[in-house]
C-alpha positions in Angstrom: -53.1 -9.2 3.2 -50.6 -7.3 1.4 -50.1 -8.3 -2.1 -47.7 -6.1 -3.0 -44.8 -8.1 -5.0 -41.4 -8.0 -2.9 -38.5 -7.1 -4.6 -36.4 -11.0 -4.6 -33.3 -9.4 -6.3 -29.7 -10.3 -4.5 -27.8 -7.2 -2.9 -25.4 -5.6 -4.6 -21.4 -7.4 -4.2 -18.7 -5.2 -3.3 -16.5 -5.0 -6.4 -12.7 -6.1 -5.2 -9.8 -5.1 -7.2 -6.9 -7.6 -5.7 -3.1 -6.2 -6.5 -0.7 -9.3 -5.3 2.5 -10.3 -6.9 3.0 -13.7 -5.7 0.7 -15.6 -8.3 -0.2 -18.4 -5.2 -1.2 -15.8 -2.7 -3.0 -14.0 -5.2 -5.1 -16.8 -6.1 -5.8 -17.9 -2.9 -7.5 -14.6 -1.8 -9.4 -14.3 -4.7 -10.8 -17.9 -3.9 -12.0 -17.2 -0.5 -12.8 -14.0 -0.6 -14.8 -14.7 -4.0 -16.9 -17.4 -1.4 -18.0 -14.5 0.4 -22.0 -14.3 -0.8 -21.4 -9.9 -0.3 -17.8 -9.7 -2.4 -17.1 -10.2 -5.9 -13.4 -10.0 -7.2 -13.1 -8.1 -10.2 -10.2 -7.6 -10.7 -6.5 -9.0 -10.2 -3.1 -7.9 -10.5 0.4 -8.7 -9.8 1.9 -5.2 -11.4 1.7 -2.3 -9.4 1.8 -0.2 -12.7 -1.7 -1.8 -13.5 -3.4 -0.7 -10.7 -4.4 2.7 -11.5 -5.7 1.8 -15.5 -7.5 -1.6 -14.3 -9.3 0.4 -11.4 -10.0 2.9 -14.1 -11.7 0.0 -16.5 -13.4 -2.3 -13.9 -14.0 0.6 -10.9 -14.3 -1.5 -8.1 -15.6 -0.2 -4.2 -12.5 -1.5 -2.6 -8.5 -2.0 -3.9 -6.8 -4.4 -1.8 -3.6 -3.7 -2.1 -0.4 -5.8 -1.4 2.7 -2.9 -0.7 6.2 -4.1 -2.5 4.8 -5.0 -5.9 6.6 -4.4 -9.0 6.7 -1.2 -10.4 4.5 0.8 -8.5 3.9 0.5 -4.8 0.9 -0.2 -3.1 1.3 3.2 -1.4 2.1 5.4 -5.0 -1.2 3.1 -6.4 -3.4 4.2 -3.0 -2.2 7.9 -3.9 -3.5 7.4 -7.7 -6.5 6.1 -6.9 -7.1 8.8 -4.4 -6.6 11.3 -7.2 -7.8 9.5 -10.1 -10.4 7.7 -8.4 -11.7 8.8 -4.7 -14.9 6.9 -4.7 -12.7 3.7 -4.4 -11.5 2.9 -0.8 -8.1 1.7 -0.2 -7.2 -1.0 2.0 -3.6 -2.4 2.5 -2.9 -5.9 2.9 0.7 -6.3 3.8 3.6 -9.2 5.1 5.6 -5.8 6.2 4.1 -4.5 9.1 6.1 -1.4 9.8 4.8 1.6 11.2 6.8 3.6 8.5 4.8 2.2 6.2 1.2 2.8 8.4 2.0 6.4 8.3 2.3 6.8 5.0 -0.3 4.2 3.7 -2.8 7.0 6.4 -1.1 10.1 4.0 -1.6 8.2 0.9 -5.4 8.0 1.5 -5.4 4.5 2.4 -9.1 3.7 4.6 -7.2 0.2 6.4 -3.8 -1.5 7.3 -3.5 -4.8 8.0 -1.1 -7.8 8.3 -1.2 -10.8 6.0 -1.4 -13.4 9.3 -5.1 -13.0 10.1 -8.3 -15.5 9.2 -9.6 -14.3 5.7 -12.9 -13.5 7.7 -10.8 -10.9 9.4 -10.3 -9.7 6.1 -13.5 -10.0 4.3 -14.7 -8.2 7.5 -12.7 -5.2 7.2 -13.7 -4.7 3.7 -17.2 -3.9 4.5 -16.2 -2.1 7.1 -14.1 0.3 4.6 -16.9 0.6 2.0 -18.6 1.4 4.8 -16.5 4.2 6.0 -14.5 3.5 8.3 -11.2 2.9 8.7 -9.1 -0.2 9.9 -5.9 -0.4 11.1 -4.0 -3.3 12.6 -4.0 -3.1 16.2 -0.5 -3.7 17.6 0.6 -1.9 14.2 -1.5 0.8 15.5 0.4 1.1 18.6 3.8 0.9 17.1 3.5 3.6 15.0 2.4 6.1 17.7 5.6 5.2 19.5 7.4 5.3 16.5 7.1 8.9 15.5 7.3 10.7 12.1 9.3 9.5 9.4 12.8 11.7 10.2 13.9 11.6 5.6 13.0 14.6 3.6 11.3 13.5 0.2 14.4 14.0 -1.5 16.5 12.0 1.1 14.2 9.2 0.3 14.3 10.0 -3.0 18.3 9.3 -3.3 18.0 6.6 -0.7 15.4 4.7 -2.9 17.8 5.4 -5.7 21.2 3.8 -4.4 18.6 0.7 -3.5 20.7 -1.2 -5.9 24.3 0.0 -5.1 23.8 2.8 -8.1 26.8 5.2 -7.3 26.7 8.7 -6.1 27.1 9.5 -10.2 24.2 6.9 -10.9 21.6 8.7 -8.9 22.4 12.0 -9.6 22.2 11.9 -13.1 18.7 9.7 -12.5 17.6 12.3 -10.1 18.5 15.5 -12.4 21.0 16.6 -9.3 24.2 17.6 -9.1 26.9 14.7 -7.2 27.8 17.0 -4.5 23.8 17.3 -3.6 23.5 13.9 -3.8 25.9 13.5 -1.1 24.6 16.0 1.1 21.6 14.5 0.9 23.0 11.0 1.7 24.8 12.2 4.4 21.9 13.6 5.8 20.2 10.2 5.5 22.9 8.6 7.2 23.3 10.9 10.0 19.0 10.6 10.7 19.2 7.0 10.5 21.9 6.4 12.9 23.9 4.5 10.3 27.8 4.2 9.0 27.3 4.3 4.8 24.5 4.4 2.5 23.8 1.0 2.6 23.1 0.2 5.9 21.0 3.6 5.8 19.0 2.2 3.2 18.2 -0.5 5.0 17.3 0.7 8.0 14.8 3.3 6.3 13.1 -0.1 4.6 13.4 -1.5 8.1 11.3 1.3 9.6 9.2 1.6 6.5 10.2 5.0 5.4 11.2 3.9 2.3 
């Protein structure tokens, strides 16, 4: 017989940082996931500014990221993590699924994409399979964003598009921006003419429609 003592101790939990800013949805993630016996959420957030300093302090395996958060976006955090911390794996969890967005969650260094309106099993199973290297993407989303082709706006273009969000004026943005007002508008009348659109505004939102923003 072999007498050998067997090692009894529980495997290790996968360390979730959660970034959500709706304080109900946050909560209720944390509660089921937490009931998985492999995950253990360490971390939560509503800020997207506090993403980067708590992953820093609690280093999780996983960030589970929500996109439109105060702040910082989901996809800016997945790009400081990437930088600041590569050994975490980066998986989106979004209500907005726009292939815009897909694109450049995949060039942020995000590892999964997926839509808030599947079973939390679907969820707890695509964080295993991120920490276990590979990489999950939404189907239908998937599909969408091959048809969809590249994002058309220039940094800067999304730059001042992201800008006059808030109806700032041509003056607004360039002095935020450090340009000059006729540069603004060329690059605002490039936005519009690549978005199909008739003014700044409805360009803006059909480069948040589309995710490019």
């Amino acid at each position: 017989m072999d007498a050998t003592p067997r090692d009894h101790r529980p495997a290790p939990r996968t360390r979730v940082l959660l970034a959500e800013d709706q304080g109900m949805m946050r909560g209720a993630l944390a509660l089921l996931l937490g009931l998985e016996e492999d995950i253990e959420i360490v971390a939560q957030v509503g800020d997207g500014d506090a993403i980067l300093p708590t992953a820093l302090d609690t280093r999780p395996d996983v960030a589970l990221l929500d996109i439109e958060l105060p702040g910082r976006s989901g996809l800016d955090a997945a790009a400081d993590l990437r930088a600041s911390l590569p050994e975490c794996r980066v998986l989106i969890l979004t209500t907005f699924g726009r292939p815009g967005y897909l694109r450049r969650a995949m060039e942020a260094g995000a590892c999964g994409f997926l839509v808030k309106d599947g079973p939390v099993e679907e969820l707890a199973a695509a964080i295993r399979r991120v920490l276990a290297g590979e990489r999950v993407i939404d189907p239908a989303l998937a599909a969408a964003a091959l048809s969809a082709g590249p994002n058309p706006l220039t940094q800067r273009e999304r730059d001042v598009l992201a800008t006059a969000v808030d109806g700032a004026t041509v003056a607004d943005i360039a002095a935020k921006l450090h340009l000059s007002p006729a540069t603004v508008r060329n690059y605002l009348s490039a936005a519009i003419g690549k978005t199909g659109t008739r003014n700044r505004m409805e360009a803006v939102r059909a480069a948040r429609q589309n995710g490019w923003l």
